[in-house]
NUROFI-73980 format. One line per 10 residues: number of its first residue (from 1); their letters; for each residue x, y, z of C-alpha. Coordinates in steps of 0.02 Angstrom, whole numbers. Example, Ala and Ser with C-alpha at 12.3 -4.5 7.8 and 13.67 -1.06 7.14 Angstrom:
<rs>
1 = as = 615/-225/390 ~ 684/-53/357;
</rs>
This chain:
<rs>
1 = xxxxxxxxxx = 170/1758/2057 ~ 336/1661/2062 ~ 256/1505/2160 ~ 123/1503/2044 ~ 231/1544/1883 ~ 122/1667/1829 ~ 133/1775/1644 ~ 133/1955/1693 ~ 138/1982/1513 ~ -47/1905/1483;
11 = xxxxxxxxxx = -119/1994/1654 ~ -241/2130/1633 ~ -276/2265/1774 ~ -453/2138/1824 ~ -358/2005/1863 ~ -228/2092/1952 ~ -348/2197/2088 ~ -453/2014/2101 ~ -289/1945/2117 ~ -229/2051/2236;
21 = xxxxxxxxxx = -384/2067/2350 ~ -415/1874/2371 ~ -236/1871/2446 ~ -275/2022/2551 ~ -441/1980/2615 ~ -349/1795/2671 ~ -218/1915/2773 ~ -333/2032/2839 ~ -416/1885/2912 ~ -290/1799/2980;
31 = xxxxxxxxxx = -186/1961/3049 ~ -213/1953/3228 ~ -360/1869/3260 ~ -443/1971/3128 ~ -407/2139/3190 ~ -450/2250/3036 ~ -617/2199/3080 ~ -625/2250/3233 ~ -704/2422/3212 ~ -759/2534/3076;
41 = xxxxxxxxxx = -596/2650/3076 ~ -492/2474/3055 ~ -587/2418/2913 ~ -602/2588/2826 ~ -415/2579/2834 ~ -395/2401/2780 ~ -502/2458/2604 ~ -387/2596/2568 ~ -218/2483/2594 ~ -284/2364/2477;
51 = xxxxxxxxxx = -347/2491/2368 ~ -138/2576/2366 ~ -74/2374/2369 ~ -180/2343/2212 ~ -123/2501/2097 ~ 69/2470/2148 ~ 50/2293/2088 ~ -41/2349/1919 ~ 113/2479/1914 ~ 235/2345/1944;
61 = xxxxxxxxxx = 132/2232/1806 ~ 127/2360/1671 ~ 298/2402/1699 ~ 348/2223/1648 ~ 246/2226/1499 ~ 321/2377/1437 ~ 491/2313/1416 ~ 590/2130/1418 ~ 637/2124/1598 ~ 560/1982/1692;
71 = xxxxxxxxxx = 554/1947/1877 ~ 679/1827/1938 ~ 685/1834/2114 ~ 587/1915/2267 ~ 673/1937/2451 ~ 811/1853/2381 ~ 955/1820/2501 ~ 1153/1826/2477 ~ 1300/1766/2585 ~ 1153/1627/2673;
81 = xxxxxxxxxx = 1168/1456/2671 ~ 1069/1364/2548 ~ 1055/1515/2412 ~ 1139/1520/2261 ~ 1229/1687/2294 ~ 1371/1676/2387 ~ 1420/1832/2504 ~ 1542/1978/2463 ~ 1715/1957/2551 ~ 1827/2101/2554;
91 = xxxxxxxxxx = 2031/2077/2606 ~ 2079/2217/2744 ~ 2248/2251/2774 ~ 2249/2181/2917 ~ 2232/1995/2846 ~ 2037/1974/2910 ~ 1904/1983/2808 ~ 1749/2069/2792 ~ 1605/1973/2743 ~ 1432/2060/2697;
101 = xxxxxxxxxx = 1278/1964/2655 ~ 1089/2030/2649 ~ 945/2038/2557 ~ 860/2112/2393 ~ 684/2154/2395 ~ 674/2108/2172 ~ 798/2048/2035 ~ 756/2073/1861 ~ 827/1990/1723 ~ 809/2037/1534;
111 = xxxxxxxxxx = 864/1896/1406 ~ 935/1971/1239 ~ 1025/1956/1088 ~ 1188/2054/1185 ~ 1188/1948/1334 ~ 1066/1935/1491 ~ 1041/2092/1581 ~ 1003/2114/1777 ~ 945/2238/1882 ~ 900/2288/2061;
121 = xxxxxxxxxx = 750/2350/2111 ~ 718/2422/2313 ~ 546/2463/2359 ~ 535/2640/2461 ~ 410/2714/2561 ~ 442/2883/2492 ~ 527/2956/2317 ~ 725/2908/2338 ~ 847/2932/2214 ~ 1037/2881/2174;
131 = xxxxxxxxxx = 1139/3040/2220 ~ 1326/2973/2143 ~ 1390/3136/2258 ~ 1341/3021/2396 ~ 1399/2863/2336 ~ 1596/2951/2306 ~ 1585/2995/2474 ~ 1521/2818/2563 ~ 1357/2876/2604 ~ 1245/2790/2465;
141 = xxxxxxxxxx = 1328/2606/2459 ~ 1179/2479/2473 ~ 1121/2466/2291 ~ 1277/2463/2206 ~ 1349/2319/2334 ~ 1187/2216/2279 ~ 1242/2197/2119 ~ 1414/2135/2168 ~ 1305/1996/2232 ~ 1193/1968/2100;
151 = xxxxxxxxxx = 1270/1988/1943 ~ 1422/1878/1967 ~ 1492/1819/1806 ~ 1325/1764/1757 ~ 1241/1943/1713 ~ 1263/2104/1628 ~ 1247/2243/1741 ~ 1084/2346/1700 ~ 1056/2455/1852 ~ 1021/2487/2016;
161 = xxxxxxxxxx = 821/2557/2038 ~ 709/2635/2177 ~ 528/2580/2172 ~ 423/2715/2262 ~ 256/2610/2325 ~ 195/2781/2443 ~ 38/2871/2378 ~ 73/2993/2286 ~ -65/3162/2272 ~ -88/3222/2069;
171 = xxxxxxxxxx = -107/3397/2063 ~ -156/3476/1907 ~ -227/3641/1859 ~ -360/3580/1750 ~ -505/3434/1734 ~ -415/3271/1701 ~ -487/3124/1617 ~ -498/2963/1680 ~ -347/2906/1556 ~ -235/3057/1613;
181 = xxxxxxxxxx = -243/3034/1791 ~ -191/2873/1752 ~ -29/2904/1645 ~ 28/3039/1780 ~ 4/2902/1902 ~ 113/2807/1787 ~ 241/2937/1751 ~ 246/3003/1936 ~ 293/2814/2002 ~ 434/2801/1868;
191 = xxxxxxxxxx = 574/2685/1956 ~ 722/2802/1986 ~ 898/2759/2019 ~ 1041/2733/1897 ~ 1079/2646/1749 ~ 1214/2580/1628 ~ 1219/2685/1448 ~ 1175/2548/1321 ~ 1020/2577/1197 ~ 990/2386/1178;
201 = xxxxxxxxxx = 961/2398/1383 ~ 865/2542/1380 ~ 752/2484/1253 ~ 748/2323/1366 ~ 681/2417/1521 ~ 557/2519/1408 ~ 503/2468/1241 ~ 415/2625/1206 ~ 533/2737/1258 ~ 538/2875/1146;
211 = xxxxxxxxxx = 633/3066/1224 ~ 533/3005/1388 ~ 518/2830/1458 ~ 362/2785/1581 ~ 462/2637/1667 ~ 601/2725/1730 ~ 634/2921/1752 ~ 739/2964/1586 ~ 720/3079/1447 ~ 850/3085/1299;
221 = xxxxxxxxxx = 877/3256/1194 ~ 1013/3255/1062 ~ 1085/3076/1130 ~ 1108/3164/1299 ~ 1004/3074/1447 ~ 952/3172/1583 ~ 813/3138/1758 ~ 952/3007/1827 ~ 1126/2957/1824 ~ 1172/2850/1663;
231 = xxxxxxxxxx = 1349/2799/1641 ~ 1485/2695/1557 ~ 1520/2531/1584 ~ 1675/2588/1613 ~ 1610/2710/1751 ~ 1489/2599/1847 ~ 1628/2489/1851 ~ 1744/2606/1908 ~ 1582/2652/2046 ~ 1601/2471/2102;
241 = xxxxxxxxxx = 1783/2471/2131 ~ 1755/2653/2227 ~ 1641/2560/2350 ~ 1730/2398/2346 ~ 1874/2517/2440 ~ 1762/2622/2546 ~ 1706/2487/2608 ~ 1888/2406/2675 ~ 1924/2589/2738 ~ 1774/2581/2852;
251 = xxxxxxxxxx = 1828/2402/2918 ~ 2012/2420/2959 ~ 1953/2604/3037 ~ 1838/2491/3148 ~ 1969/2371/3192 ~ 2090/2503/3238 ~ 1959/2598/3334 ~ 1946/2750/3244 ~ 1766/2801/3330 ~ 1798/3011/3302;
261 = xxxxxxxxxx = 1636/3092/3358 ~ 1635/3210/3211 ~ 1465/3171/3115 ~ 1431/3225/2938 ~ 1325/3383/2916 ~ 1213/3400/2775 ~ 1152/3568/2739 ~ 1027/3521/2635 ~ 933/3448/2790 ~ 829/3515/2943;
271 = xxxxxxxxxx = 870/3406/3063 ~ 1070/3287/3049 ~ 1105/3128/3098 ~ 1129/3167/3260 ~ 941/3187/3293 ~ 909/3003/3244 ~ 1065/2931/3343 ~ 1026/2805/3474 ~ 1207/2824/3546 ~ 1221/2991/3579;
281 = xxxxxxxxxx = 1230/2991/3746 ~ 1358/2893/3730 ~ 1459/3012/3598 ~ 1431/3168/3682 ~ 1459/3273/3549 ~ 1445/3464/3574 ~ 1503/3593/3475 ~ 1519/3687/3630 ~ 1656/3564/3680 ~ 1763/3553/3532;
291 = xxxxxxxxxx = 1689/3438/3418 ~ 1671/3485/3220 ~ 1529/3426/3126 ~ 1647/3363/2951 ~ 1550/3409/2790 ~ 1550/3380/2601 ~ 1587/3469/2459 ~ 1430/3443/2337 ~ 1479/3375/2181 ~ 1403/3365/2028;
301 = xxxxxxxxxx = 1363/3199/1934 ~ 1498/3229/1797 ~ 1633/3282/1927 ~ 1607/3153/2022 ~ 1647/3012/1869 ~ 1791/3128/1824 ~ 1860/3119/2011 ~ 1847/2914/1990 ~ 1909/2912/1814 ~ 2058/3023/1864;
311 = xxxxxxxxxx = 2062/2892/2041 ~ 2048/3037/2158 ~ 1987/3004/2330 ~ 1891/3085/2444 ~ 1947/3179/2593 ~ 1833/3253/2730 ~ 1850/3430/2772 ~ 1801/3533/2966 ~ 1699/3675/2983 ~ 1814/3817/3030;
</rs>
């Protein structure tokens, strides 16, 4: 779409699924000597991957066209050479320097009449959202980090957005219609994430909005917002500056080798962390030996933009 500087606004659903499938079909025959069409099972599976590719690309399409924001970037690398984004440096304490770079799967920009407007959109396998519990506590870091790198002085923060392209079932109690099944399809692959507070942006992302918006997963009752975290300026701010100094914390406590084999336990989860670690062997850890899982205190969204407002930090506590 970028190469070929295609209008997403003048795209209909047609030429999006024949858009989609010519590209497909030219992969699928190229992908390993052709292996989708190997055998019946491959090919049957090939259909229904193009079949999810082309209604997350319609969904991505109409979700353009129902607000301001245009694509501006795809895969788009910071902290490389030859980009235009430079990498995030961070000062330790220590006088070294720690210098991230990486890369974001979509920028957005919207162009207004307040100032241009970015934001960050991560495609997910599955439904993810923006816990700010987790980001106070240096668990949820990635999104927020991006848009130290892309906005610069060049943008106006808009938000930071999940993009859920996994299939998702509709269940309803009653016969749909053909137009039904395809709002809830809509409304159930709402982005989801967290945004700045600012009607003009808002209104950007979804120019129907109205108590509900179909782009992103909002709803506004008596000028209160609710389904995701929407904050200040002054807060998201204060959110970058938070992560801006968990982020030096974890550095200097790798350079002075703090390497404490006390994971975090979350209780809101079958199996921990511990489960997916490749080094455990290595750590050893064992309750039977000593070793205390640490744990946080949940926290609500508003305590936690008190707790930064008020610049308290986090501590870690030990099961007993």
């Amino acid at each position: 779409v970028l190469e070929k500087d295609i209008n997403l606004r003048n795209i209909n659903k047609e030429d999006v699924y024949n858009m989609v499938s010519n590209i497909l079909d030219e992969v699928i025959v190229n992908f390993r000597n052709s292996l989708f069409n190997s055998t019946a099972k491959l090919r049957n599976l090939s259909l229904r991957l193009k079949a999810q590719i082309q209604k997350m690309i319609w969904i991505i399409v109409l979700q353009i066209q129902m607000g301001e924001f245009n694509i501006a970037g795809s895969e788009v690398e910071f902290g490389r050479a030859k980009n235009d984004y430079p990498p995030i440096t961070i000062n330790l304490s220590t006088g070294e320097n720690i210098v991230l770079n990486g890369k974001v799967d979509r920028i957005d920009i919207a162009n207004t009449e307040e100032g241009d407007f970015i934001r960050i959109v991560d495609y997910k396998s599955s439904a993810k959202e923006i816990k700010l519990s987790d980001v106070y506590y240096g668990i949820q870091l990635q999104l927020i980090t991006y848009m130290d790198a892309m906005a610069q002085d060049k943008f106006i923060p808009g938000g930071v957005l999940y993009l859920n392209l996994g299939d998702k079932i509709i269940d309803s109690k009653k016969r749909l219609e053909k137009e039904e099944i395809e709002d809830l399809i809509i409304k159930n692959l709402r982005m989801n994430g967290l945004i700045i507070s600012d009607a003009r942006l808002i209104n950007a992302m979804d120019n129907q909005f109205n108590e509900e918006s179909k782009v992103i997963n909002i709803k506004e009752k008596n000028g209160k917002y609710t389904g995701m975290p929407v904050v200040s300026k002054e807060e998201f701010e204060k959110l970058r500056e938070h992560i801006k100094t968990t982020i030096k914390e974890i550095g200097e406590e790798i350079i002075f080798g703090k390497i404490e084999n006390s994971p975090l336990y979350k209780k809101d989860k079958q199996r921990q962390v511990c489960d997916y670690c490749e080094y455990a062997e290595i750590c050893r850890f064992e309750k039977s030996l000593g070793n205390k899982y640490r744990y946080n205190k949940k926290l609500s969204n508003d305590e936690v933009i008190r707790k930064l407002m008020n610049g308290v930090w986090f501590t870690y506590e030990k099961w007993k």
